[in-house]
C-alpha positions in Angstrom: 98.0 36.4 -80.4 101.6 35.3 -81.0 100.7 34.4 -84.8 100.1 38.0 -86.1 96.7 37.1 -86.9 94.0 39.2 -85.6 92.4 38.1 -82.2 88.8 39.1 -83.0 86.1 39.8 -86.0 83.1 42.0 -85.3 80.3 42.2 -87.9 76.9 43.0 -87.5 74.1 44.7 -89.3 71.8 47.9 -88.0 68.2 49.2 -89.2 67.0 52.4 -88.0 64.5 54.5 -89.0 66.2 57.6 -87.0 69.4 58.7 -89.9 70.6 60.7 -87.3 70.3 57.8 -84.2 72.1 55.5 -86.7 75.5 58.1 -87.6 75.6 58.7 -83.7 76.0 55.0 -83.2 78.4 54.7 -86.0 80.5 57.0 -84.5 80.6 54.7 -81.1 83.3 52.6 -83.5 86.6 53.6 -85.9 85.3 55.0 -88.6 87.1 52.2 -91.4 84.7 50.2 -89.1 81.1 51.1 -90.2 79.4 51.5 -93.6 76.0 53.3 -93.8 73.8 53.0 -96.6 70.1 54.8 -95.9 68.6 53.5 -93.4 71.1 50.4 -93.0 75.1 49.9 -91.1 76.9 47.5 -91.7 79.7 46.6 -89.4 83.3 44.8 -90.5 86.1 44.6 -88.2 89.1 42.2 -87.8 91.8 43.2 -84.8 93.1 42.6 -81.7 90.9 44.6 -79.6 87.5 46.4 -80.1 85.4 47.7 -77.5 82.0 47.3 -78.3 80.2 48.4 -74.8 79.5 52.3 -75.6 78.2 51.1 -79.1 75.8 48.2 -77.0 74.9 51.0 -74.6 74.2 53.7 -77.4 71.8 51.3 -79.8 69.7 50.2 -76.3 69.2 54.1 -75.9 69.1 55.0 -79.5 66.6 52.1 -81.0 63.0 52.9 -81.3 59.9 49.9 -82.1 60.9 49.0 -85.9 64.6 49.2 -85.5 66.7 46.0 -85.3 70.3 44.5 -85.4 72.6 41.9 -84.6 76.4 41.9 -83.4 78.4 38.9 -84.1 81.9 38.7 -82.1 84.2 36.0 -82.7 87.0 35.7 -80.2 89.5 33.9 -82.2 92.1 33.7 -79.5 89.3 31.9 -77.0 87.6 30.4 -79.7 84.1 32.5 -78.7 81.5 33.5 -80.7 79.0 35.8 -79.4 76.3 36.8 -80.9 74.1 40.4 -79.5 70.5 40.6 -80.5 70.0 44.0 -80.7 66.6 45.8 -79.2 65.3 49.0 -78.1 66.2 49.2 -74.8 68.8 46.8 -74.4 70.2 43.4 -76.0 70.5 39.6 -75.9 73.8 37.9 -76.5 74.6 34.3 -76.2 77.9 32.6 -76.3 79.0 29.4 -77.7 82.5 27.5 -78.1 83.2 27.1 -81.4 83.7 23.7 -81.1 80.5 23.6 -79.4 79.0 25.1 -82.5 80.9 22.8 -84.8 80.3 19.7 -82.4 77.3 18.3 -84.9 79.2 18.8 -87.8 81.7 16.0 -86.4 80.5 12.7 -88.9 80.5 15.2 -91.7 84.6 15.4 -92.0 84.5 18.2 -89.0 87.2 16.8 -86.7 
């Protein structure tokens, strides 16, 4: 992005029961990226590029019935937001413009 401001923010929160399954997807992202805390992750990151697939691929594979977590993606550049539903097995994500998102918001000073 020409501005110097980061193209994308990535946060997101994990629960796993499995200390070990949680550090080994921690370490799918940059370290500065992840903060664990028990049984809990936390996920911050503003850049211009993070690839998220091996950490989607590793928490389908790694979560067990209990576990749960969300991955929120903003694409500032494209104005995206994507949001991943974490599960065992796999995940859900949806996308949405964020003028889409913002679109009801319009009568209350939004423009």
């Amino acid at each position: 992005m020409s501005s110097g401001k980061p193209d994308i923010r990535v946060f997101g929160q994990v629960s796993m029961a499995d200390a070990g399954a949680l550090a080994r997807l921690a370490g799918t992202l940059p370290d500065d990226v992840t903060s664990l805390s028990g049984s809990s992750m936390e996920i911050e990151f503003a850049g211009f590029y993070l690839d998220v697939d091996v950490f989607l691929e590793t928490a389908a594979s790694s979560m067990r019935a209990g576990d749960s977590g969300h991955l929120d993606v903003f694409d500032d550049e494209n104005g995206v937001l994507t949001r991943y539903d974490l599960a065992p097995g796999g995940h859900e994500s949806k996308s949405h413009r964020y003028d889409d998102i913002l679109e009801h918001t319009k009568g209350d000073g939004n423009w």
